[in-house]
N, C-alpha and C positions, 0 to 999 in steps of 0.2 A: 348294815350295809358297809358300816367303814369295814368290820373285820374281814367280812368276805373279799373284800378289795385288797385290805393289806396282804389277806392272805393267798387273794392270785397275782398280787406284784410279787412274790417272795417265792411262787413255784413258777410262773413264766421265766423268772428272772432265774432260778436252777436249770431252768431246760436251757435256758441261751446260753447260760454257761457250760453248761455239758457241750453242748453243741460246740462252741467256740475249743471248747479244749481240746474235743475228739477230731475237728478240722486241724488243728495244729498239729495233733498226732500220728493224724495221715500226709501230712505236708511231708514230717518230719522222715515216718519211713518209707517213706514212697522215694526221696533224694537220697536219706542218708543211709537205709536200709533198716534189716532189726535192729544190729546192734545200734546205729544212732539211734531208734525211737525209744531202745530199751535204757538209752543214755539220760533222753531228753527224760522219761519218765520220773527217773530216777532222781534228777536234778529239781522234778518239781515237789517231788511226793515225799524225798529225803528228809527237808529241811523245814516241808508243813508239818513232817509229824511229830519234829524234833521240836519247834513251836507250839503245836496241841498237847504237847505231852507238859512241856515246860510254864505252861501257862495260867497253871493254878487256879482252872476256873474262875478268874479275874471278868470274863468276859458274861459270867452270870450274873454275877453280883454288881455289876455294873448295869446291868439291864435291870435290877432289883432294883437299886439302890436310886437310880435317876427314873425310873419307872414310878416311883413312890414318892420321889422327891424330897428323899430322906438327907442330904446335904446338897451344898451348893455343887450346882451342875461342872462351874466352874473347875471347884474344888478336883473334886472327881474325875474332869480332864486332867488336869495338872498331876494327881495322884496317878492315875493313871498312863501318863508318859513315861513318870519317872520310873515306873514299877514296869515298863516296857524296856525300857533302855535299860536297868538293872538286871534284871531277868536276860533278856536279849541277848546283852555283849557277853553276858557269864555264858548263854548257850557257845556262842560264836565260839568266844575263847576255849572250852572243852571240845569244838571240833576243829579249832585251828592245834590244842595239843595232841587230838588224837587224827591229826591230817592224813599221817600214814597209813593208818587203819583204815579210815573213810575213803582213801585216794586206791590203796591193795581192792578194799573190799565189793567199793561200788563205783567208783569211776575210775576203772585204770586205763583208759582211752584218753580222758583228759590228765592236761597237766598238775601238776599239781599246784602253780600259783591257781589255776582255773577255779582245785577243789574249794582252794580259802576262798574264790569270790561266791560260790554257789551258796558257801555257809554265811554270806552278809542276809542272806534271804531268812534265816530267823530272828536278829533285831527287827527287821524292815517289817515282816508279817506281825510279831509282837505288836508290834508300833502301830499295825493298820487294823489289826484284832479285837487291842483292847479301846481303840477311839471307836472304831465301825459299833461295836456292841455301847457304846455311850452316844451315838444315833441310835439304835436301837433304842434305845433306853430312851430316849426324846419322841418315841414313836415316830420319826421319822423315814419309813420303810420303805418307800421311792427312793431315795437317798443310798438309807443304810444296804441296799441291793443292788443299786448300781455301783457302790463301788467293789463289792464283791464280783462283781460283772464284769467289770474295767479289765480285771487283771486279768481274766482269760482271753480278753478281748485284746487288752494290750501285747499278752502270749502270743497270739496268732498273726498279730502285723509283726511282730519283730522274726519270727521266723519267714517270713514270705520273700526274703532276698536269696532264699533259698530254691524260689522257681527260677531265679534268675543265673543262678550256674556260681552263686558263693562257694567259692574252694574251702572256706574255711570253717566249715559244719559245726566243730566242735567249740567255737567263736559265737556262734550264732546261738547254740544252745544256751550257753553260759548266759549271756546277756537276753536272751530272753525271758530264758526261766526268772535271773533276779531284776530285769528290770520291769516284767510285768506286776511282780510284788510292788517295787517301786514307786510305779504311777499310780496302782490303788493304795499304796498309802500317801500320797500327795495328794489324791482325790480325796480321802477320810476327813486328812488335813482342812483340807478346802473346804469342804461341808459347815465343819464345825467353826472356822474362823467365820466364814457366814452368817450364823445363825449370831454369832458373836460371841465364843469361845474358845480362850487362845491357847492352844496344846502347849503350852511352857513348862517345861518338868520343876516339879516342885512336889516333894515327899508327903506331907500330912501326914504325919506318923500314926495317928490314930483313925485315921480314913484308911489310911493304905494299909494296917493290921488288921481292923475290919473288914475289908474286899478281901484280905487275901484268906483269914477265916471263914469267911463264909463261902469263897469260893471253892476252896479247898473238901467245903462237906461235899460237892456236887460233883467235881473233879473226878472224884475216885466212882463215881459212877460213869464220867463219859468213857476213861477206860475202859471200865469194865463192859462198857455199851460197846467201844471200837474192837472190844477181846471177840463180842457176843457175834457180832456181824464177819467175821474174817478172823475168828481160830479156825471155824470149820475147814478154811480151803487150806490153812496152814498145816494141819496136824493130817488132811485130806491128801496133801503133797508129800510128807515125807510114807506114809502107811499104803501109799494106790498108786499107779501107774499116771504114768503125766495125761494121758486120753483121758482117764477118769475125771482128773481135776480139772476139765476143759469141758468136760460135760457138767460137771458141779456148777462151774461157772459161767456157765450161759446160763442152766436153771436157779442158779440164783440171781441174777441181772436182770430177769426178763418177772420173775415175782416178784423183785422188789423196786418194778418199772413205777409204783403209783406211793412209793415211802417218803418223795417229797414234800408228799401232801401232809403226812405228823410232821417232819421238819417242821415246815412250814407254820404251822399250829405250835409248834413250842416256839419259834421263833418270835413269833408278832406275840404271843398271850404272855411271855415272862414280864414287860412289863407294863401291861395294857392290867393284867390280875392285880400287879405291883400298887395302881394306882386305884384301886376298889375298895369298899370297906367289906369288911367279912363276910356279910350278907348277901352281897352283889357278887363277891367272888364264887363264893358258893352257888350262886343261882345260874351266875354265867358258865362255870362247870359243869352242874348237871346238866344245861340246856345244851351246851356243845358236846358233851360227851355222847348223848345221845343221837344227836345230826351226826359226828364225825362218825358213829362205831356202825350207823346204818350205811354212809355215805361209803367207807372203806367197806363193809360189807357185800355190798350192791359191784365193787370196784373187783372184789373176790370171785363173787360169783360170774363175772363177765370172763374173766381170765382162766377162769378154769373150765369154762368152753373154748375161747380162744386161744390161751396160751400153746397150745398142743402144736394146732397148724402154722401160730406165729413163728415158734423155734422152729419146725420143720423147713418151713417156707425161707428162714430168712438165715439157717446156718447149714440146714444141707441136711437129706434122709441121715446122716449116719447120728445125726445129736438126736435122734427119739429115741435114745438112750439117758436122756436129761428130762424126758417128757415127766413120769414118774416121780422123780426128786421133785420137778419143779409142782407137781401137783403136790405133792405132802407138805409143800411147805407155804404153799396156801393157807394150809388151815390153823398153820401158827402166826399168820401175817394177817389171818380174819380175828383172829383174837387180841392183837394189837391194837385193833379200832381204834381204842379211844386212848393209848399212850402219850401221843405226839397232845392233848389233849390235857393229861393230868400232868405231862412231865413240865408243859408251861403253868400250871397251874401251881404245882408243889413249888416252881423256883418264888413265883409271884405271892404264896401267902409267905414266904420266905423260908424257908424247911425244903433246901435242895439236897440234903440227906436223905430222903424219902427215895427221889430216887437211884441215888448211891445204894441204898439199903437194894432194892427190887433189882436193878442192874445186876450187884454182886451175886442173887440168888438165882437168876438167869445164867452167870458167868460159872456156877458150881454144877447145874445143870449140862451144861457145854462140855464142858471139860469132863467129865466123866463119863457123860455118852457119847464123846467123839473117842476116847480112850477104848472104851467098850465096844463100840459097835461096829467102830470105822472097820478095822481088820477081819470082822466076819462080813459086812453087809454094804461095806463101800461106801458109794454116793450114795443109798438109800438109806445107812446106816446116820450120815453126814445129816441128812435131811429131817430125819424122823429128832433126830436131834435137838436138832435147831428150832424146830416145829414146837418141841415141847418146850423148851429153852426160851423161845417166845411165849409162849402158852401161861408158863409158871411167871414169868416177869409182869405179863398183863394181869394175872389174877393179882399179885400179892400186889401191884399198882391201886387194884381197882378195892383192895380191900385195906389199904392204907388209904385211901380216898373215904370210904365209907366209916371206917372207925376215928377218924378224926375229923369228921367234918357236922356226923349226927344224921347225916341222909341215909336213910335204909335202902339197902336192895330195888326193893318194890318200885320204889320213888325215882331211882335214877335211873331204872329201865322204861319209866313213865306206866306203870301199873300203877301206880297212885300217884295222887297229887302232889306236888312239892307245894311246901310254903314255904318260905325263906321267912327265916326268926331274925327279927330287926337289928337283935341284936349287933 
């Protein structure tokens, strides 16, 4: 029951956040028009990804590591601030020297002292990334979700002096975007002083080689996961018509309406596995593997009766041209079942190169059949794609599950009995 709880705090608390972000969104163009909403976007998604990218997987191995209780929690914070601020101010400073570039190429609207403050927004998310996932790692996921929450939410009151007739839009953005970072990293802050853990930077040199090693295996697969979900519409945008990639992309938002639910499932299980011994992890894998792959199943089959009328209904007869796409990609998004599942499970027995390895093999997948197919077959080229591209990721998941763990086939599909070896 705890899991099931943890893991509808961590998907109710995705949809409020979507919600809070997409209400900010429409605030935004609704006064400031596209070009501000394509500002504001820009301001918030720039400097996350410049964060995600720069972050060396610090945020797994931190959910391992205090999940397991492999050093003092302490410790781990302190290692971890300073590996936030080191990291951080190096990002900052490579977009404070390439200002120009960033200021020509994505916000020439704003100023350009504006662009240096938008870029304070990657120390601050370092900073509120690598603490939040060491709540994580305390199992604390009320917590660790609201302050991920905060910041959307904080998003949306800081832009709302914009119903009030603020002249100064481009004012408004700025300080929203980085001060909604802001307060959910004083929120992160506030949690763990709490609990009694004082974020004071301080290196541990063999702590912080260790996080960043082990993070590092997992890393190269979130890429490769963030390549696997959005090359499509990238390589879809320069090879097909802008209407094409506007039908791609409602059918892939409206398929992948219920993918909160693996988040969700890697989120709470990295270090909830962390804290098992072999046997219990084991057992608790197969045992969720098989609930999640029916539960996303069941979630499949409902959508592919629905989804058809729901795009129709809710973007206008001309998108049952997305209908199609979005049905092919169904059947790569029913064979994911049980990823969100094994990808918490691989970081927790700690081998988050496993799925680095499946990632990559998905990412080679992608990239060759978008290369291939997009230019004869469009969106349904895109789709079939992806389809497979998820297809080949969940198999060689679920067969790097089985060859290192000793559970056969039979067993994990519940055709035979498991018994978990005490060992």
């Amino acid at each position: 029951m705890k899991l099931v709880r943890n893991v509808s705090i961590t998907m109710v608390t995705s949809f409020l956040s979507t919600g809070a972000a997409a209400l900010a969104a429409m605030l935004v163009a609704n006064v400031l028009g596209a070009k501000g909403a394509g500002v504001f976007a820009l301001a918030r998604v720039v400097p996350t990804v410049v964060a995600a990218v720069l972050g060396a997987g610090v945020t797994m191995s931190n959910a391992y590591l205090v999940g397991g209780r492999r050093y003092s929690i302490q410790a781990i914070t302190e290692a971890s601030m300073s590996l936030a601020l080191i990291i951080g101010f190096i990002g900052w400073g490579v977009w404070i020297a390439a200002g120009s570039i960033v200021h020509a190429r994505f916000f020439s609207s704003l100023s350009e002292t504006a662009v240096l403050l938008v870029g304070i927004s990657i120390p601050v998310q370092m900073v509120r990334n690598y603490l939040n996932s060491v709540q994580q790692g305390l199992q604390t996921f009320t917590e660790a979700n609201v302050v991920l929450l905060v910041e959307d939410v904080a998003t949306l009151l800081f832009v709302l002096p914009l119903i009030w007739g603020v002249e100064s839009g481009p004012t408004v953005i700025v300080f929203a975007s980085v001060g909604g970072s802001v307060v959910s990293c004083i929120a992160s802050v506030w949690y763990l002083v709490r609990h009694g853990y004082t974020p004071w930077p301080r290196l541990h040199r063999e702590l912080s080689l260790e996080m960043m090693r082990f993070g590092l295996k997992g890393h190269i697969g979130r890429i490769a996961n963030m390549l696997n979900w959005r090359l499509d519409v990238m390589i879809l945008s320069v090879l097909a018509p802008v209407e094409v990639v506007g039908y791609y992309a409602v059918a892939t938002k409206v398929a992948e309406a219920f993918r909160p639910l693996s988040a969700a499932f890697t989120f709470v299980l990295r270090p909830m596995i962390a804290s098992l011994s072999v046997s219990e992890a084991r057992a608790q894998g197969v045992s969720l593997y098989r609930r999640v792959f029916a539960l996303n199943l069941l979630l499949v089959v409902i959508m592919a009766f629905a989804g058809g009328p729901i795009i129709v209904r809710m973007f206008g007869p001309d998108f049952v041209a997305a209908v199609p796409a979005f049905q092919i990609l169904l059947v790569g998004l029913a064979a994911l079942g049980g990823a969100g599942v094994l990808n918490g499970y691989n970081v927790g027995i700690g081998r988050p190169e496993f799925n680095s390895y499946t990632a990559l093999a998905g990412l080679v997948i992608t990239v060759i059949g978008d290369v291939t197919l997009i230019p004869h077959y469009s969106l349904i080229g895109a789709a079939v794609t992806s389809s497979v591209a998820y297809s080949v990721k969940a198999a060689a998941l679920t067969l790097l599950f089985l060859s290192t763990s000793g559970i056969s086939l039979p067993q994990l599909l519940g055709m035979k009995e498991y018994s978990p070896d005490p060992a």
